[in-house]
C-alpha positions in Angstrom: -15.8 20.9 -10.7 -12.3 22.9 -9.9 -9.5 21.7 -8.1 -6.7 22.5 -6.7 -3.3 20.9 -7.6 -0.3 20.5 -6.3 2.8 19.4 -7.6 5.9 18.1 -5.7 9.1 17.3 -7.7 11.3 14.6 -5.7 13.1 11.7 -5.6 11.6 7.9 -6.0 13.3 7.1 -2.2 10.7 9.9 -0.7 7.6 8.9 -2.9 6.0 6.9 0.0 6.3 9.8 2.9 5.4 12.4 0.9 2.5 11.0 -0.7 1.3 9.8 2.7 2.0 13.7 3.9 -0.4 14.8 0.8 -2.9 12.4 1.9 -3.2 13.4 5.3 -3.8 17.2 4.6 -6.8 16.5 3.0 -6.3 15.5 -0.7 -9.3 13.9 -2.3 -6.5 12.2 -4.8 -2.6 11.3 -5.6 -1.0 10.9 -8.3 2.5 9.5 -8.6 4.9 9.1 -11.8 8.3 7.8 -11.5 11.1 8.0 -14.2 10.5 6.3 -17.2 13.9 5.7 -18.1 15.4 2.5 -19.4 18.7 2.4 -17.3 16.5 1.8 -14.0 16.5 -1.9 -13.2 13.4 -3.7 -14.5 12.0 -7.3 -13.5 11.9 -9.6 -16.5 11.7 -13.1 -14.9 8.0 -13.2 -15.8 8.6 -12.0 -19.7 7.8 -8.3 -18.9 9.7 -6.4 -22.1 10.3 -2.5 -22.1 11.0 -0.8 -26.0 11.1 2.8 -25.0 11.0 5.1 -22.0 7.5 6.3 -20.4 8.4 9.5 -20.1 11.6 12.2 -19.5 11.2 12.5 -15.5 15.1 11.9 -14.8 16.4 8.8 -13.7 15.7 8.0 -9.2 13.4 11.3 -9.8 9.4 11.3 -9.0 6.4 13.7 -9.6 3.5 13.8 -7.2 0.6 15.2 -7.4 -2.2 16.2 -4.9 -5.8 17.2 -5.9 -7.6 19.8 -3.0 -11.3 20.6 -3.5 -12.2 24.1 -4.5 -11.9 26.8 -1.7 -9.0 24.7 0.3 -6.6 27.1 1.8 -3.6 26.2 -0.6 -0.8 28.8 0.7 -1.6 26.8 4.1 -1.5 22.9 2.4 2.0 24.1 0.8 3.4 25.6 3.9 2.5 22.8 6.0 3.4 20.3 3.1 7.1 21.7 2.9 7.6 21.3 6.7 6.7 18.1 6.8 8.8 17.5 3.6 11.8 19.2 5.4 11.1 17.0 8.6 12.6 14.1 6.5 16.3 14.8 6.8 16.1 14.3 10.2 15.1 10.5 8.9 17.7 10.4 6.5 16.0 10.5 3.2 17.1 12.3 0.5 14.1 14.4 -1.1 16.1 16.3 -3.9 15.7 19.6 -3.5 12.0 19.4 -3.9 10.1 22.3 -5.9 6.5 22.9 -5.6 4.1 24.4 -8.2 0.2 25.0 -7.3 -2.2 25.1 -10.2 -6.1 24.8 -11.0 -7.2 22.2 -13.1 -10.9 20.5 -14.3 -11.2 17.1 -12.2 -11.9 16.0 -15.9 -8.4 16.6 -16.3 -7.0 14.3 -13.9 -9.9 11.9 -12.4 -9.6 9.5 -15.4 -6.7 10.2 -16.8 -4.2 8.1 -15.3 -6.1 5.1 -16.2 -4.2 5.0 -19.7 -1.3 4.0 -17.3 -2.6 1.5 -15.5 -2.7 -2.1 -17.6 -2.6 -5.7 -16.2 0.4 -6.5 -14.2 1.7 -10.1 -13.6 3.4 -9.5 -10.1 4.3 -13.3 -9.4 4.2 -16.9 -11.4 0.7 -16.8 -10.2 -0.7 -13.2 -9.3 -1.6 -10.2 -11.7 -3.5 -7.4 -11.1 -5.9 -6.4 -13.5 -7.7 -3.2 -13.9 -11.0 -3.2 -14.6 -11.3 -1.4 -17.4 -9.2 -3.6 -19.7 -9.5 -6.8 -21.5 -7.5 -9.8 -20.3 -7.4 -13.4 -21.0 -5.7 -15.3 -17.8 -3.4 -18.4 -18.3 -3.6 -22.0 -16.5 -3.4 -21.2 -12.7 -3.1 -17.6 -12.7 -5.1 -15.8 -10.4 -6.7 -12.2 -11.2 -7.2 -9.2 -8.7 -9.7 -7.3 -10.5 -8.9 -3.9 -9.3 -10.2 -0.5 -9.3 -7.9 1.9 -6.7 -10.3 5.3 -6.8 -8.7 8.5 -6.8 -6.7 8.0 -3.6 -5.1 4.5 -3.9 -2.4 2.6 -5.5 -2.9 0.2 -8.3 -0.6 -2.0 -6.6 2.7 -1.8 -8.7 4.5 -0.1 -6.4 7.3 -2.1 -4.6 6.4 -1.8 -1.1 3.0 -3.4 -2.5 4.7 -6.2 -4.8 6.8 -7.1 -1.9 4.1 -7.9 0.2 2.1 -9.6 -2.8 4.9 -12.2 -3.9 5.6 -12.5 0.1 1.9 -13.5 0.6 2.4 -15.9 -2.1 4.8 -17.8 0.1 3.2 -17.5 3.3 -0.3 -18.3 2.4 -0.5 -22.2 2.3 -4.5 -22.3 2.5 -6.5 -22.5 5.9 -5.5 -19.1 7.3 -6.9 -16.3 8.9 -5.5 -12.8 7.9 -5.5 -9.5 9.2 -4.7 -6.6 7.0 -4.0 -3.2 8.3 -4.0 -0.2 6.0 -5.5 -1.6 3.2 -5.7 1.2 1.4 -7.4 -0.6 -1.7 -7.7 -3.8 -0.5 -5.4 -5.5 -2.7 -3.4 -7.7 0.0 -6.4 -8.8 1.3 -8.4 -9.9 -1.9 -4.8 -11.7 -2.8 -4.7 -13.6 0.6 -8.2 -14.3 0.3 -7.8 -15.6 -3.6 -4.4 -17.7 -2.5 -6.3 -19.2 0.0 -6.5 -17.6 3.1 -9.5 -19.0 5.1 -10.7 -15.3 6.1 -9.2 -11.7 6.0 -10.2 -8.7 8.3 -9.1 -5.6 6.3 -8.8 -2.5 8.4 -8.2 1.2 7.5 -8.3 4.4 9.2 -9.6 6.1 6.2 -12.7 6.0 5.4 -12.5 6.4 1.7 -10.2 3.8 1.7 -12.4 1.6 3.7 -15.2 2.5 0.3 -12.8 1.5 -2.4 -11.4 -2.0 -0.6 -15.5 -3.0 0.0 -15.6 -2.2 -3.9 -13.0 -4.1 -5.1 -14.0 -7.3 -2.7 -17.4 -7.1 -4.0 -15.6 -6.9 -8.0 -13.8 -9.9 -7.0 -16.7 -11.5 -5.4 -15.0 -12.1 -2.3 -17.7 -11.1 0.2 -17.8 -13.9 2.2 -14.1 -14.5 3.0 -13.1 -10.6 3.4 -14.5 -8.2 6.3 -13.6 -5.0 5.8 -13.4 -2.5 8.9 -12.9 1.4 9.6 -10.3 0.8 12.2 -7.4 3.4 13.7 -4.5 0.2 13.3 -6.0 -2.9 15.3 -8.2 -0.5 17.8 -11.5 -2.6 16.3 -10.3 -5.4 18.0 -10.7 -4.2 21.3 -14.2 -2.7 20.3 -15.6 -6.1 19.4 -14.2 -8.3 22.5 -18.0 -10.3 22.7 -18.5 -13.4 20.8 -21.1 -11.7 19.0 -18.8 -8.5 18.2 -15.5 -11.3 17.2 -18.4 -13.1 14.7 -18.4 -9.6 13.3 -14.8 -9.7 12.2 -14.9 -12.7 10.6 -11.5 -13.9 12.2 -11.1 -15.8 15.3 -8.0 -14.3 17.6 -5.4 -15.2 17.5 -4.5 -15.6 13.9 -2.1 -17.1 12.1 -1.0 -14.2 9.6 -1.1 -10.3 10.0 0.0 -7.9 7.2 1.0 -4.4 6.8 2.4 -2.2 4.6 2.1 1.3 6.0 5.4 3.7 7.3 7.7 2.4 9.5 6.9 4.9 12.1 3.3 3.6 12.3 4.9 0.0 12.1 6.6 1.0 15.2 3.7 2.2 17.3 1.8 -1.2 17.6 4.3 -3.7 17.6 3.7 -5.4 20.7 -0.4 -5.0 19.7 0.2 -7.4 16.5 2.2 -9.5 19.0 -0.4 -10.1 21.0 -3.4 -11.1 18.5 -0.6 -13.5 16.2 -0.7 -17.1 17.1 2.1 -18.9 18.4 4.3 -19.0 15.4 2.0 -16.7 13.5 3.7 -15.0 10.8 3.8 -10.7 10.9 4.4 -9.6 7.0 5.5 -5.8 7.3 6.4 -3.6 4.2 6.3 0.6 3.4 10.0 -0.2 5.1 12.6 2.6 3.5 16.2 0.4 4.0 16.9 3.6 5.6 14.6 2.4 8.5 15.0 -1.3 8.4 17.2 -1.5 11.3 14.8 0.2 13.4 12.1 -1.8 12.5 13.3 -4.7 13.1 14.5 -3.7 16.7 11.2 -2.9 17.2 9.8 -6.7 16.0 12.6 -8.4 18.2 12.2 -6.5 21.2 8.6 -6.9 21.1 9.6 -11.2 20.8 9.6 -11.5 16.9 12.2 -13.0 15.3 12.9 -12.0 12.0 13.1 -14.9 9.4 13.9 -13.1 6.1 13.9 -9.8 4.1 13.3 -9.1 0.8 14.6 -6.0 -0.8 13.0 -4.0 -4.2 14.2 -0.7 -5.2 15.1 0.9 -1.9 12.2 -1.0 -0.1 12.5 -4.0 2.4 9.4 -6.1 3.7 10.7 -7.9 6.6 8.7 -11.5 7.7 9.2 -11.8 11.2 7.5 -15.0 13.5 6.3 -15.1 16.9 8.4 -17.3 19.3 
């Protein structure tokens, strides 16, 4: 099979919008590659080691990719991709000067590829995600996320995503119910689920996603603590109000942790609805925050009765933990 790709040269800060922008014109995959370069600040606290570069993409630069099936309307997907694109100066964020390119390629080219890029990560003392494709012999207490992220998800490394791993890490103490919204993969929720969390609801407005996060809970053999629902945000909620409809969930409302790592803008739109299913001193884990937005966001959380506890910062990323009163 043919597809149609599409290349977007930009910076790392715009990686997150613009790969979200891809998404929602239709791409049946992403790609992203950031610089390679050894001056960029690396984590070593857990042993990680880096002997040369990963490639020549220039240092706070980024190439994305987006794969279109055969017979898509391209010159439309690249028109309406540089609006949007444009649309982010208004946000402040700095996209570089972006150039496009449009090419055809085999999905043999690109399906599997990226693979070869993708070996086990320790995120935290205690979490690393491990493809599942490759060999790996865990230590004393670590816990494994098998993981297999499709064609249209993250393998997790990013930092929004690590940021809301080594956060659930801290947050989980065992007991809890979860909700997850976007979960994209399901990696936050087979981690809450593996740390301890009692049960996690994993929502997603995409159904592909919705696919890969049941296949990765059923590769980690975490069927029975993780639900996972096509939902637009926490609209499943309302949908399932009965006993018999809540059972379905596998959470009881209110519960006592809700994560999400999606844009702030979305962030923004159900504030007060996360509010409202959290338990009295419930915690609200929030990531996919640009420090460009973090102000806003958490004007949002306070005005809606959070109180923000603490923020972590990777890269040019916050995740912000906020508690209800």
């Amino acid at each position: 099979m043919r597809w149609h790709e599409i290349t977007v040269h930009t910076t790392e800060e715009a990686i997150e919008m613009i790969s979200n922008f891809i998404h929602e014109l239709g791409a049946g995959g992403v790609s992203i590659e950031e610089s390679g370069t050894l001056n960029k600040p690396r984590d070593t606290s857990l042993g990680q080691w880096y002997e040369t570069p990963l490639n020549d993409i220039p240092e706070g630069r980024a190439v994305i990719k987006g794969y279109f099936s055969e017979g898509t309307d391209m010159d439309r997907i690249l028109n309406d991709l540089k609006a949007s694109v444009n649309q982010l100066a208004e946000y402040d964020i700095d996209t570089g000067n972006p150039a496009y390119e449009l090419k055809d390629v085999d999905d043999e080219d690109w399906a599997n590829a990226w693979k070869q890029y993708f070996k086990p990560l320790r995120i935290t003392d205690k979490l690393t995600i491990k493809p599942t494709w490759e060999d790996y012999t865990p230590g004393p207490e670590e816990v494994i996320i098998e993981l297999d992220p499709g064609m249209a998800f993250g393998t997790g490394t990013h930092a929004t995503t690590s940021l809301c791993l080594r956060t659930l890490q801290e947050e989980i103490k065992g007991g809890e119910e979860v909700i997850d919204v976007g979960t994209g993969s399901g990696v936050l929720a087979i981690a809450a689920a593996k740390l301890g969390a009692k049960h996690v609801l994993a929502l997603d407005l995409d159904p592909v996603a919705v696919s890969s996060a049941t296949e990765n809970v059923q590769l980690n053999g975490m069927e029975e603590q993780i639900t996972v629902k096509l939902s637009d945000l926490l609209q499943v909620l309302g949908e399932n109000e009965t006993e018999a409809g809540a059972s379905a969930l596998g959470v009881k409302l209110p519960v006592k942790v809700v994560v999400a790592n999606i844009l702030a803008e979305i962030i923004l739109l159900f504030v007060k609805d996360v509010y409202d299913v959290l338990a009295p001193g419930g915690t609200y884990i929030v990531s996919g925050v640009i420090k460009a937005k973090q102000e806003q966001v958490e004007q949002g959380l306070t005005s809606a009765g959070f109180t923000i506890s603490r923020v972590n910062e990777d890269q040019d990323w916050v995740v912000i933990v906020a508690q209800k009163g």
